[in-house]
N, C-alpha and C positions, 0 to 999 in steps of 0.2 A: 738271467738274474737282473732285475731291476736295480736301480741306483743306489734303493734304500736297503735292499738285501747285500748289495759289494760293500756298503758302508759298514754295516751291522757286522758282517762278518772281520771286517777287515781290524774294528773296535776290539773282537771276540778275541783276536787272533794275539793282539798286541797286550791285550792284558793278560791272556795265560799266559802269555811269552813275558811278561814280567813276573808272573808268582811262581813258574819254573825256573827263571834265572835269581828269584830267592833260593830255589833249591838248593842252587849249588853257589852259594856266597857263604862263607865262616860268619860262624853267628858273631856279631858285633859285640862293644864292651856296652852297657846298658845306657839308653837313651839315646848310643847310634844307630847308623843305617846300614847295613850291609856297603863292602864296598864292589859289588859286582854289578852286573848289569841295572837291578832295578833292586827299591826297597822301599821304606819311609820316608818322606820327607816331613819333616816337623815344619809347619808353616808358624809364624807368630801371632799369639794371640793377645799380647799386652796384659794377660788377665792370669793369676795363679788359681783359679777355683776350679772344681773336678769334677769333667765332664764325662757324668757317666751315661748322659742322654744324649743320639747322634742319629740327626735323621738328614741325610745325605740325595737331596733330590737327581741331580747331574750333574755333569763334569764340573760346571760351576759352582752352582750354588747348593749349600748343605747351611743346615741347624745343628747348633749345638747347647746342651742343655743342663748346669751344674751347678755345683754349691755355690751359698751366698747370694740366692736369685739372679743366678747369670743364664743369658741366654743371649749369642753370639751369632752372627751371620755373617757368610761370605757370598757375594755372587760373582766372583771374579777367579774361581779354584781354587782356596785359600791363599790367596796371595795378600791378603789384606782383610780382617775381619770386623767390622761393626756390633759393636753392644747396642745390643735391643732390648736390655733386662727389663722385666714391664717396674713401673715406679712402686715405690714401697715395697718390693716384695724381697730385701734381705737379708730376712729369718727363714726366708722358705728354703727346702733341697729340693732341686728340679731334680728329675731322675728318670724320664724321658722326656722326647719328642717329638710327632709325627708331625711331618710336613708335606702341605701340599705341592706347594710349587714357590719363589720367591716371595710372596707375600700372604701366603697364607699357613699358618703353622698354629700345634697345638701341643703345650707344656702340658706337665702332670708333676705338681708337688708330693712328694709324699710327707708322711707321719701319723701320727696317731690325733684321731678326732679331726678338728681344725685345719692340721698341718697339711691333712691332704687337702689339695685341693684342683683344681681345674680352668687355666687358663688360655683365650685364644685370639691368636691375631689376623685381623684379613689387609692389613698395610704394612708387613714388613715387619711388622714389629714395633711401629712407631707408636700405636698404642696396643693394649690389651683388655680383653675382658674376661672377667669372672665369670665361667656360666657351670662352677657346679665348688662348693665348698662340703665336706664332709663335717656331719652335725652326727657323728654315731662315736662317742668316745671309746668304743670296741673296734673299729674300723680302722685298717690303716692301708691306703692301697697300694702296688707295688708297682705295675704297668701299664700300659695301655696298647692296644692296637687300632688300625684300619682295615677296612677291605676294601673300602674307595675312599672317594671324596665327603659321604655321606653318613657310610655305615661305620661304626666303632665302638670298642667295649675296652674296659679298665676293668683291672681285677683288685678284689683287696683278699688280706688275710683272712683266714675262716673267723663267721663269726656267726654265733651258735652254733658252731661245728661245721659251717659249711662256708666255702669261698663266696666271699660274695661277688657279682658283675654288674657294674653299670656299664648303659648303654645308652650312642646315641646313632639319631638318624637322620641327623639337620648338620653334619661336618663339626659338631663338638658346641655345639651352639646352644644345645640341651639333652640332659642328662634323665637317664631315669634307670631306678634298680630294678633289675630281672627276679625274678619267683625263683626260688633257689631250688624248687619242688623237683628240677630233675639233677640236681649236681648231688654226686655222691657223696657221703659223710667225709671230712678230713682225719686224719690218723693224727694222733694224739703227740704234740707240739710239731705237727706240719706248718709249715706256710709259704710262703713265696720270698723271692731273692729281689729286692732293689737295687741292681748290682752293674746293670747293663742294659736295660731298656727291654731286655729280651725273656722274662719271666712269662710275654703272655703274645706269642705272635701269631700272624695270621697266611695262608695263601687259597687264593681264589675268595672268589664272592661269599663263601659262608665258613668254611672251617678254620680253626682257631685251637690253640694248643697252650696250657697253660703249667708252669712248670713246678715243680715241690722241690724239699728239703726239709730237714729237720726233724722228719717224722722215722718211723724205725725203718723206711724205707724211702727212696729217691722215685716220686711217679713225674708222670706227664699225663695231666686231663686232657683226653679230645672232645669238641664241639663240632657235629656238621650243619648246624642248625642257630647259626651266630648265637650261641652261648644261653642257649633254651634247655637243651640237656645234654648232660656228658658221662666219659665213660673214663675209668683211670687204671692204670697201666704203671705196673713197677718196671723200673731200668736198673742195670747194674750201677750206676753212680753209687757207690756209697753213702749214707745216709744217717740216721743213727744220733745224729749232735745238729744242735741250732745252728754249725758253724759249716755243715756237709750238704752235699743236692745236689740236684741240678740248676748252675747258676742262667743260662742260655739256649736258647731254641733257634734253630733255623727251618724251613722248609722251601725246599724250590718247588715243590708243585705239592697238591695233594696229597701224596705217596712220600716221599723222599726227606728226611729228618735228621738231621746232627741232633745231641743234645751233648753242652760239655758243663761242669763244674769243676768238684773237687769241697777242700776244704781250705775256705780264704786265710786260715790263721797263719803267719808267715814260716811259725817255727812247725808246721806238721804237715806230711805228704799227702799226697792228691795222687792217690792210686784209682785204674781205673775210672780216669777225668772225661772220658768220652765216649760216646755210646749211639746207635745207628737203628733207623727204622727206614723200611721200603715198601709198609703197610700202612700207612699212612697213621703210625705210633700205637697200634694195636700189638704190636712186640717191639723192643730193644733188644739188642747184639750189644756188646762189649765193645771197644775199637781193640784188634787185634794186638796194634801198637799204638796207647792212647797219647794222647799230651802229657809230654811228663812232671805235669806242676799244676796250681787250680789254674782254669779260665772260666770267665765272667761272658766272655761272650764270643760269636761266631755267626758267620755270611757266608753264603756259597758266592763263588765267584759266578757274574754274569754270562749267559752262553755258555757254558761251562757245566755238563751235567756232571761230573765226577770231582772239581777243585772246589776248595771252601778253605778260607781260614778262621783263624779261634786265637783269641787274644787276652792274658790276664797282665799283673801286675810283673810277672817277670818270663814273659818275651810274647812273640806270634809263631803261632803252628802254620803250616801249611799240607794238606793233606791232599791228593789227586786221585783217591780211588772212594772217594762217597766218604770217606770218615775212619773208612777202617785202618787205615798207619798215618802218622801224623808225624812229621820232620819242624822243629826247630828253626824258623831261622832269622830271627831277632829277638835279642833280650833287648828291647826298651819294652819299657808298662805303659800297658792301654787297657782302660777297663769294658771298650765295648766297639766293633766297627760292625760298617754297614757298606752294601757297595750298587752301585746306579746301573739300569739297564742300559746306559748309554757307553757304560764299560769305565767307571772310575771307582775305586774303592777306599775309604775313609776310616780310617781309628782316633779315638781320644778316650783321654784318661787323668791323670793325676797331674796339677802342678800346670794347668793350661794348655798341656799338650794334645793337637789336633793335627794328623800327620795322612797325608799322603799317598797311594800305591801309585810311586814315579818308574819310570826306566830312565835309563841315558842313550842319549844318542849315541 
């Protein structure tokens, strides 16, 4: 085994070994951490706006992306966070953010017309630029994803009945809309969730997965062909109300898919919130034993083919067999985490909060 293989392992070993010793820790009273071996750590952000955008490069440095045009950075493990919000920007809601490495990252505002828009930084954040504003007042977009450094698409809500996708192929530097000629018609008040950055993700160099709600039925559209033509696929998620779907996607590899939601309204249950694909989202399964409340979003843990967690406003799941039972084990609210090949995993959500997967010595 070379260096870098005892190293990677060795990363693999100590982060399951933290979301297993979430297992067995009593769920905390909400906005704590478990007190057993490992949990959340809430780092401070100075900042009360609600990051429901998190794009987490390594153990250090992550992006974070939220209301009031905030956009945050740590490169030191959140131990300390920097405001990067680009100038004038507000009135926007940032609502994802793909990042490349420390000084290169790319925002996505949503809203309707105007409000979405498209900005990017290649200094940290020191400044930004505009390189795509939405002039279609039918148009509102909801996510975005990567496949490298280069390749990337934004989805918005149907319009003339169909989703639309911008793309680019310069790192977000420039935009252009795809021919909608192969996405299937959207079902009558479907759209997509701005909820957790995770309505439209991607694994490997071309496939990409994009998620519904609100229509009489919860799908997930697949792309293998970076967002040329697709094919859609109903999931047990419930569905049915503007307020029901599928809020989140995961994929560790082509094949292998969480999706969870529910229904975000505070006072109505979120039955069958999670749901399992190992065909690469050509069927959904039910989770056997789903999360028992909505969540907004979900990560597989790194090296880890079978652990992933899912996180809404009232706690984090932990699941170790692919998605099919899902255990409880923290009530604080996190609308969205993401977690690094390097083996660190990051949540944030409402009120500033951007938190940690720690253990203790």
């Amino acid at each position: 085994m070379t260096s870098m293989g005892k190293t990677r392992r060795t990363m693999s070993v100590g982060l399951i070994g933290a979301a297993l010793a979430l297992t067995l820790a009593a769920p905390a009273r909400a906005g704590e951490t478990p007190t057993a071996a490992a949990g959340w750590q809430v780092t401070p952000t100075g900042t009360d706006a609600r990051f429901r955008g998190l794009a987490p490069v390594d153990r250090r440095t992550a992006w974070a992306a939220g209301s009031k045009g905030t956009v945050l950075r740590t490169t030191d493990g959140g131990r300390s966070w920097r405001n990067v919000s680009p100038a004038g920007a507000g009135d926007l809601e940032f609502r994802d953010v793909e990042a490349f490495d420390a000084r290169r990252a790319v925002v996505l505002a949503i809203g309707e017309g105007e409000a979405s828009r498209v900005l990017r930084t290649e200094d940290g954040g020191a400044t930004w630029t505009e390189s795509f504003r939405n002039t279609d007042a039918r148009a509102f977009y909801d996510c975005m994803t990567f496949f490298d450094h280069r390749h990337g698409l934004a989805m918005s809500d149907p319009v003339d009945g169909k989703y639309r996708i911008l793309s680019t192929r310069d790192g977000g530097r420039s935009w252009q809309v795809l021919s909608d000629a192969g996405m299937p018609d959207a079902l009558p008040g479907e759209a997509g969730f701005a909820a957790s950055g995770q309505c439209l993700v991607s694994a490997g160099p071309r496939d990409v997965w994009l998620a519904t709600g609100g229509g009489a039925t919860a799908r997930v559209l697949h792309s293998a062909d970076r967002g040329l033509t697709w094919t859609a696929t109903e999931t047990p998620i419930p569905a049915g109300d503007p307020a029901r779907g599928v809020f989140g996607l995961a994929f560790r590899d082509r094949a292998h898919g969480i999706a969870v939601g529910g229904d975000y309204r505070k006072d109505q249950p979120s039955p069958r919130a999670g749901a399992v694909s190992t065909d690469g989202g050509r069927t959904w399964h039910g989770s056997a034993t789903p999360p028992p409340a909505y969540r907004s979003g979900v990560a597989w843990l790194p090296h880890a083919k079978a652990a992933a967690l899912a996180v809404g406003p009232t706690g984090t799941d932990l699941t170790t067999d692919g998605g099919r039972t899902w255990r409880t084990v923290d009530t604080g609210s996190y609308d969205t985490v993401g977690c690094t090949p390097d083996g660190s995993c990051w949540a944030s959500g409402e009120k500033g909060r951007i938190a940690r997967l720690t253990t203790k010595d």
